[in-house]
N, C-alpha and C positions, 0 to 999 in steps of 0.2 A: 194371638194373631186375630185381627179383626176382619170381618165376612166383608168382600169386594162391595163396593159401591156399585150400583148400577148407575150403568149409562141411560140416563133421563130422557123420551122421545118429549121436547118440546114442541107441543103441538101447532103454538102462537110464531116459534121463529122455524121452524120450518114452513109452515103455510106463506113463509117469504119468500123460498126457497124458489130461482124459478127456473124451469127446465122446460131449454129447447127440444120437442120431440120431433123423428122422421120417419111415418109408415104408417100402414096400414092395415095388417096382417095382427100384429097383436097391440092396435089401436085400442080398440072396444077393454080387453083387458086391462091395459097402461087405466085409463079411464076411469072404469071400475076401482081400481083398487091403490090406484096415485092419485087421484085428482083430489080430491080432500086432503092431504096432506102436503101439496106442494101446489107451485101457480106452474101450468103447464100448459106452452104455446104450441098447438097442432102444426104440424107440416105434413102434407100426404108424400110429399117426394123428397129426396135429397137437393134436388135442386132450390125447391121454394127453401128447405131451411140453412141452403147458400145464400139465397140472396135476402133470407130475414138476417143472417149473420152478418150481410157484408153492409146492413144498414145500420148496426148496432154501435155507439160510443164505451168510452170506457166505464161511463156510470150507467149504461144499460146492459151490456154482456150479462147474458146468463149465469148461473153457478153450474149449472150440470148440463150437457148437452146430451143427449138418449138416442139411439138412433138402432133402427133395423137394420142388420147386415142383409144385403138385395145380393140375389143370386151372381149376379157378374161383380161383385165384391168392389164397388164403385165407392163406397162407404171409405173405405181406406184410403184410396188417392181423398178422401174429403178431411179424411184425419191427417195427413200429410201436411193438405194444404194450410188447415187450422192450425197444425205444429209450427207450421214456420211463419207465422202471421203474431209476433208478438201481443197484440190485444187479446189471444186465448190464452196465454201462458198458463194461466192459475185456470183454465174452468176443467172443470170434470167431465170425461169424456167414456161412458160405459155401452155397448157394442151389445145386443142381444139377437141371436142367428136362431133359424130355424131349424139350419142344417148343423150335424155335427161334423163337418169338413174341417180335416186338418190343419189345408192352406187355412181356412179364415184362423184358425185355431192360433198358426204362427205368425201370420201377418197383425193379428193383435198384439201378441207377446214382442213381435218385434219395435213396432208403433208405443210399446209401453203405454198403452189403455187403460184405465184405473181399475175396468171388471169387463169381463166378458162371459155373458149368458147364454148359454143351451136349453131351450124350449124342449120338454117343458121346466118350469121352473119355481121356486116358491118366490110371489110375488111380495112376501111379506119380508124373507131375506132380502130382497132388493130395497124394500120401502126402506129394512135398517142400514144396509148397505149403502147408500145414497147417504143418508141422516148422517153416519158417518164421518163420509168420505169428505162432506160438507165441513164437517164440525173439527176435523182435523187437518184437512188441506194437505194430501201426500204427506203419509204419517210416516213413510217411511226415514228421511232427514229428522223426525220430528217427535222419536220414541221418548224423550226426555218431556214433551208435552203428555203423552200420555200417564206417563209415570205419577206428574201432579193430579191427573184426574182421577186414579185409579188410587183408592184409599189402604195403602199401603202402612199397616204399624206391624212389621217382621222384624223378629230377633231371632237368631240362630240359638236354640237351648244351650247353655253353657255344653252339658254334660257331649253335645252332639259336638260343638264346634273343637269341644277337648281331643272327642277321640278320632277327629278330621283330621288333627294336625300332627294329632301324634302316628296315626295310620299313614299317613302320605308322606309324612317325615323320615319315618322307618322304612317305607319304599322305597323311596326314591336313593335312600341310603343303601341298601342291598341290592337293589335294582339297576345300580348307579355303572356297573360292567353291561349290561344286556342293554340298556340307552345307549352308551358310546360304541357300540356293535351295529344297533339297528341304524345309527346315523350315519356311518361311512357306507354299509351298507344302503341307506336312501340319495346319500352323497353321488356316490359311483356309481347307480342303477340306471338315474336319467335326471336331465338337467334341472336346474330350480330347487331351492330351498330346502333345508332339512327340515322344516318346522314349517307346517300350513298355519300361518295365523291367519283369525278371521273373526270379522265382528257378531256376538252373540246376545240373545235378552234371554236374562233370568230373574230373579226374583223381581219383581214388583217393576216389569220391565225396563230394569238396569242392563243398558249396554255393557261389555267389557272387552278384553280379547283372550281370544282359546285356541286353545293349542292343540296341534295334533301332529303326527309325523306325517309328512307329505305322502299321499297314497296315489293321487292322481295327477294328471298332465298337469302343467303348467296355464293350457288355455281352458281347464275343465268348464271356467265359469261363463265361459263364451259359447261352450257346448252348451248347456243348460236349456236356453231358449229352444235349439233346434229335438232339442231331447226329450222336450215338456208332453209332447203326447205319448209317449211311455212311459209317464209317472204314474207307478201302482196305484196313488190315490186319487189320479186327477177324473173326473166324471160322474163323482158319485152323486153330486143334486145337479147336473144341468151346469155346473160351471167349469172353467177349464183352470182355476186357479185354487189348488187344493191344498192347502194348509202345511202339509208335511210332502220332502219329494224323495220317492225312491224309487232304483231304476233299475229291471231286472237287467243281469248282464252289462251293469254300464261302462261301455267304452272309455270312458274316460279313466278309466282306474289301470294303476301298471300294473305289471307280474307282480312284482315286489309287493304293490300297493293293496291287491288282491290279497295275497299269504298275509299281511299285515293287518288287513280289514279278518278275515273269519278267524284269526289267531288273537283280535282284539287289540294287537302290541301298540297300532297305533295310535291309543288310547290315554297311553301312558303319561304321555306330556301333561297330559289335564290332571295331574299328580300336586305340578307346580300350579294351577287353577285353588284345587282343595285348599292346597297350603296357605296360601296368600288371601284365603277368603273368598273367591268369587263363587265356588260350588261347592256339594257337601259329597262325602261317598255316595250318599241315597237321596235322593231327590227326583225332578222331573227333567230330563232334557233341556239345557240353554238351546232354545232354539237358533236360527239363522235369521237375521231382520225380515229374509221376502218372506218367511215362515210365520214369524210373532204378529206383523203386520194381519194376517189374516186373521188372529186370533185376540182380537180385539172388545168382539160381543159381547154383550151379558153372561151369555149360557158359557161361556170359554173362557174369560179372564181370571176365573178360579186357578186357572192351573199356573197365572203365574204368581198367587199369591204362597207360596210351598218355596221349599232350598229345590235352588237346581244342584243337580245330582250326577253323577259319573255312570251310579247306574239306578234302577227305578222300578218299576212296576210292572210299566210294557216292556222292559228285556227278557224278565223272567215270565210273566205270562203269559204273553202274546208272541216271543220272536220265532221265527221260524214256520208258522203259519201264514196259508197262501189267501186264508181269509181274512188274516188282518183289515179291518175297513179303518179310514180314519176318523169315525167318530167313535167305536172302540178305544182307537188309542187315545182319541182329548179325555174320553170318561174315565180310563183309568191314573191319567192327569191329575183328573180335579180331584176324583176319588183320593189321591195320594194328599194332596192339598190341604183338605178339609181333615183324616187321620193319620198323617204321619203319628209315631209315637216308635220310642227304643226298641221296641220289642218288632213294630214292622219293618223296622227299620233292618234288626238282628236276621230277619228271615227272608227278606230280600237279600243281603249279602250272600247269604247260605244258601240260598238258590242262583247267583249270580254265578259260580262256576261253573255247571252243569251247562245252563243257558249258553253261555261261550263256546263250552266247546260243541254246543250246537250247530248244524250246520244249517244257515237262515236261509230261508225261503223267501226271494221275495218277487 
């Protein structure tokens, strides 16, 4: 397994890069610490950078448009109006607030804004965040582009992929009563689907689809948005879009879906994932796209170069803990990435049932 390529800052094609700015408040900062690495046209108000926008062609639009969110949240009706003006389609629109208020919190997430910042913040994550966001154009349609740039040579160890298939083969074989139970039982409990399928990235950011027994509503994925500022992880540098989302108490989940999520049952499906090669018993987490999306950097893309796993490093060392933070769990990620080996592999399992029948904290 070869060590991740880093994502290159081109200093020459960024300083192309041009970004509409609006404010004034963290002016002098943008300034300092943007301006040599991008062309950046000043606006002190929203207004002047309506009307430098509403003079722009299709070969002058900016790439990245910057803007202060202003107390009476006016910024938004600006991104509205941008949304629905096809000449902005493609530019990058990232939202930096001084306040940590909820409403702006949802009003971005519902606008689908590429990032939104809480001051204070590290300006140096933004300079790569921008760089980015440039350089892949809503990566989220586009995980298959990342995949070529991300230097990927993974092979599953003969010896591990043997004993994947013979382990999840022999389950799902004895296991094969207790599946046809929990299904009529999720059948009968509430409407929609016995099986949540849903798109996931694992190794070397390969999409696939993974299975679970349906634990929560039907419209869980619509709650999502209005749910995001009760994600255990969300806040921890300044931004509201944190990597991994868990929800203490989350209403979205059934009775049924509950007893099935701390009893783990609903886990099961991903039996037929191992088998069929997409993940290994021991590995890292197949994340969720709006999840892998975040996890793009240099310092993070380690963790997707390792087998996604069923279970992993953070089940047993971290679950259940109300300090879990999420750069904990990316470092025991990469950590797994870089050492997997039989023997970690043999003592995460072995720690993997205790962990279960743990009652998580989150």
């Amino acid at each position: 397994m070869t060590q991740p390529k880093p994502t290159e800052w081109n200093e020459s094609a960024a300083s192309h890069t041009r970004i509409a700015y609006a404010g004034l408040q963290l002016k002098e900062l943008v300034t300092t610490e943007l301006n040599s690495y991008f062309q950046i046209l000043y606006n002190d108000s929203l207004v002047q950078l309506e009307e430098y926008l509403g003079d722009q062609s299709i070969l002058s639009v900016p790439e990245i448009i910057l803007m202060e969110v202003d107390e009476n949240g006016e910024c938004f009706a600006l991104v509205e109006r941008l949304k629905s003006n096809f000449l902005f389609n493609g530019v990058i629109i990232v939202l930096m607030s001084l306040s940590n208020d909820k409403a702006f919190k949802l009003n971005a997430m519902r606008l689908k804004v590429h990032d939104f910042y809480i001051y204070p913040f590290s300006m140096s994550d933004l300079r790569e965040r921008l760089n980015f966001l440039v350089k892949f154009k809503l990566i989220k349609p586009k995980l298959i582009e990342i995949s070529k740039e991300v230097d990927v040579d993974y092979r599953m160890p003969f010896g591990k992929r043997l004993i994947d298939v013979s382990v999840s083969g022999t389950m799902l074989l004895l296991l094969s009563p207790i599946l046809a139970i929990i299904a009529i039982a999720v059948k009968l409990g509430s409407k929609g689907p016995v099986i949540y399928k849903s798109k996931r990235v694992g190794t070397g950011y390969k999409v696939f689809d993974f299975y679970k027994f349906r634990s929560m509503r039907t419209d869980a994925d619509k709650m999502l948005i209005e749910l995001s500022t009760q994600n255990q992880y969300a806040n921890e540098d300044g931004g509201t879009k944190a990597a991994f989302v868990k929800i203490k108490d989350d209403p979205r989940v059934t009775k049924l879906g509950n007893f099935l999520r701390n009893s783990s049952l609903d886990e099961l499906p991903q039996l037929f994932n191992i088998l069929i090669g997409d993940m290994s018993l021991v590995g890292n987490r197949p994340l969720p796209v709006y999840e892998a999306e975040m996890l793009t950097s240099n310092e993070w893309s380690m963790r997707f170069l390792g087998p996604a796993g069923l279970t992993g490093l953070w089940q047993i060392t971290k679950r259940g803990k109300q300090d879990m933070s999420e750069r904990e769990r990316k470092k025991l990620d990469n950590f797994y990435a870089q050492n997997y080996s039989f023997w970690l592999d043999l003592k995460i399992l072995l720690r993997t049932i205790p962990a279960v029948l743990q009652k998580e904290k989150v």
